[in-house]
C-alpha positions, 0 to 999 in steps of 0.5 A: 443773520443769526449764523452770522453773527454766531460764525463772528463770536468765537473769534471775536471772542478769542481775540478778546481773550488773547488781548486780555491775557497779553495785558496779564503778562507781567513787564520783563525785569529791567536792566541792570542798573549800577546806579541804583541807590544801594543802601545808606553808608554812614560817614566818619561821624559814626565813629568815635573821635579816636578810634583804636584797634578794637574799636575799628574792629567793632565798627567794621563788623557793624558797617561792612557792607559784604557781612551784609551779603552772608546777612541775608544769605542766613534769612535766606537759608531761614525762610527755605527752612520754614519752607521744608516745615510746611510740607507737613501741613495740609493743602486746603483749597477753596473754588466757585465756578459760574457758568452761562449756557445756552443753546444746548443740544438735546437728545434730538440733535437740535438747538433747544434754545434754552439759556442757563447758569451753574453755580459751583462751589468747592472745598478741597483738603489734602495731605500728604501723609507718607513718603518715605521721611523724604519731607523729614530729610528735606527739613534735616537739609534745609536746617543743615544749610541754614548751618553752613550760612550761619559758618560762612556768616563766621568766617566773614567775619573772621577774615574781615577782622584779620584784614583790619588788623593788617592794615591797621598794623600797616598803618602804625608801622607807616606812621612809626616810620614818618616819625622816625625819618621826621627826626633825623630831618630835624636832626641834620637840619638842626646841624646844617643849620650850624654848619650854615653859621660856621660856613659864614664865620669861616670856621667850616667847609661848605662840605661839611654843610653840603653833606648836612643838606643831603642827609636832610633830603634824604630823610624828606624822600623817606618821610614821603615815602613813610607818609604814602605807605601811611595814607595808602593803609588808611585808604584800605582801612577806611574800605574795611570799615565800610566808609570808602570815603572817609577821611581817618587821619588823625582820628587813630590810636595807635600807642601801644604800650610794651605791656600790652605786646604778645611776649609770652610763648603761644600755646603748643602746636597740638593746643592751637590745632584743637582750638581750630579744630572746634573755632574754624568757622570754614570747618564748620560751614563744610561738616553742615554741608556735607550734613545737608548732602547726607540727608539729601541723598537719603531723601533722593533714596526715600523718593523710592517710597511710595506715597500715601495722601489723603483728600477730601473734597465738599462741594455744590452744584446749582442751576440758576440759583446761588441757594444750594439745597440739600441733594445739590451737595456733595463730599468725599473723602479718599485715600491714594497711594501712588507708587513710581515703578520706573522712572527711567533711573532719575531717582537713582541719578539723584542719590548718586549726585548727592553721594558725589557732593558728599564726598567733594566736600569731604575732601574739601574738608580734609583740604582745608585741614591741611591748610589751617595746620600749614597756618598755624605751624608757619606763624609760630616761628615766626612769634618765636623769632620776633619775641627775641628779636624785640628785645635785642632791638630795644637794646640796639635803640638805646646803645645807638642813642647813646653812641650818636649822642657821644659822637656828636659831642666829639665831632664837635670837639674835633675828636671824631671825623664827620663820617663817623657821626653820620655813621651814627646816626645811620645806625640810629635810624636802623635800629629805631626802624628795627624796632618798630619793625619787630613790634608790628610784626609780633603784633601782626603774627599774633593776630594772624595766629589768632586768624588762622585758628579762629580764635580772634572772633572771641 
């Protein structure tokens, strides 16, 4: 009976085990769900009642949810750093063991029958205290990468703010347009109606009415078009300032004075190229990456050292008694130094891959060089020719004011023919259009150099 149920124990004993590990083994992660609640977004009550260009700025740098993202990029590169820190410190470790043991056999080969406990406890110390500045090289690395997340951080939100600035110029220059096409509806439909009064006192032809008419509907087609362009660029600023859902028509300040245009020259090529030089956030995320790739080749390198730790070990060891006495203890200290004569040319392999980095993201940099003097050097024309264009359309706006207004006068004395007067105002609304053209793209060419060189995070 007894062989039995001996012959039963062992597995019984490791269907147990078996049950007990599969109810440890952790739940696999759910599916993805993308209807799981992300963070709060604020809604327009977060911003203030009239909000200019440096307050949409402001509250897209606080409420963007992709500046989020390189937001938790940097507490991410923070905690490896603090992780590269730690491998300086020592390894302390603390164990017990119980062990139950009966039936031993004794020098005679049979079953004693004697039944037992061990009670063994245990204090372990190591620390690793050469290995060739790998761990110092690690650190340099991590701190190097924290860096370039901090850059990437930047230059988030460099592109952000010249995106808002674009659909905040978008929208300006959509809502100029509604203003100008809405006053030469009004002012055909201020005619037409004259000319609906002259029709019935038979002292003009329908014609003259009928053509009234169709300028004014062809103004409604332009205000319509105006009023798309002008919601679509609210939509897509609404998107940057993380309020996808928000409504900001008239909640926007777009009056801006002559004053505070940019008509003064813009630095030189060489001082705007410097100013980059030093505020290009992506310049700064590739000098911290190839940083972090120098230092790790040189800790791929040092991987060649041999190590040196030193451990120490304070233990006791008790049959049937959890009271240790003083032969029952024990303790050690040592010192090991190992040495990886050959391991089949990984750690070769390894400085080699951090060596190609380094140089993919040097030319990278040089890449992106090129790129940022090719910015730069196109918005300048571009400043240059929009400064003189503003003032001969300042110009042109008043003079065609001026000439509508005498044409109509003497399209109502009968001195000029219909034509001309609609020639007038055609070429009012151009120049008004010109006008308001010019100045959304000096302010836009501004802003894009101030993009392009870094400088519009200042």
């Amino acid at each position: 009976m007894y062989q039995i149920l001996q012959s039963a124990a062992r597995p019984a004993l490791l269907l147990i085990l078996f049950a007990a590990g599969c109810r440890t083994i952790p739940p696999a992660p759910p599916a993805a769900d993308l209807h799981l609640p992300g963070p709060a977004r604020p809604d327009a009550a977060a911003l203030p009642v009239r909000l200019d260009l440096q307050a949409a700025k402001s509250a897209a740098l606080r409420y963007n949810p992709d500046l989020e993202v390189t937001r938790a990029r940097i507490r991410s590169a923070g905690a490896r750093l603090r992780e590269a820190g730690t491998r300086y410190a020592p390894v302390v470790g603390a164990g017990v063991s119980a062990v139950h043991s009966q039936d031993v056999p004794s020098s005679q080969s049979f079953l004693t029958g004697e039944r037992f406990e061990t009670y063994s406890p245990s204090l372990t110390f190591e620390w690793l205290a050469f290995d060739g500045y790998a761990r110092q090289l690690g650190e340099h690395a991590a701190a190097r990468d924290l860096g370039a997340s901090e850059a990437v951080h930047d230059n988030a939100r460099r592109l952000l703010l010249g995106a808002v600035s674009r659909a905040w110029y978008n929208a300006a220059l959509a809502r100029e347009r509604m203003r100008i096409t809405a006053a030469d509806r009004d002012f055909n439909q201020r005619l037409l109606d004259d000319m609906r009064q002259q029709v019935e006192a038979e002292q003009a032809s329908r014609t003259d009415a009928n053509n009234f008419e169709l300028r004014r509907n062809n103004a409604d087609v332009q205000f319509i078009n105006a009023e798309r362009d002008y919601t679509l660029a609210l939509t897509v600023l609404a998107e940057l300032l993380g309020l996808p859902g928000a409504d900001l028509s008239g909640r926007l300040d777009f009056d801006i004075a002559d004053g505070e245009l940019p008509e003064k020259s813009a630095p030189g090529l060489d001082e705007l190229l410097d100013i980059a030089r030093q505020q290009r956030a992506d310049l700064e995320e590739l000098r911290a990456t190839m940083a972090a790739l120098k230092a790790r080749q040189a800790a791929a390198q040092a991987a060649k050292s041999p190590t040196v730790s030193v451990s120490g070990e304070l233990g006791a060891t008790s049959r049937d008694n959890v009271k240790f006495e003083g032969d029952e203890r024990s303790g050690s200290l040592g010192v090991v130094a190992t040495w990886e004569l050959y391991t089949g040319g990984a750690r070769q392999a390894a400085v080699d891959t951090a060596a190609a980095d380094y140089e993919v993201a040097a030319r990278q940099l040089q890449d992106r060089w090129q790129e940022i003097v090719g910015e730069i050097r196109r918005q300048r024309p571009v400043i240059t020719a929009a400064r003189r264009r503003l003032k001969l359309n300042r110009e042109s706006v008043g003079l065609a004011l001026q000439i509508r207004d005498d044409i109509e006068r003497a399209w109502r004395a009968g001195a000029e023919p219909l034509t001309r007067l609609n020639e007038a105002q055609r070429d009012l609304n151009v120049a008004e259009l010109n006008l308001a053209v010019v100045r959304a793209e000096l302010l836009q060419a501004r802003s894009d150099l101030d993009t392009a060189t870094g400088s519009i995070l200042d």
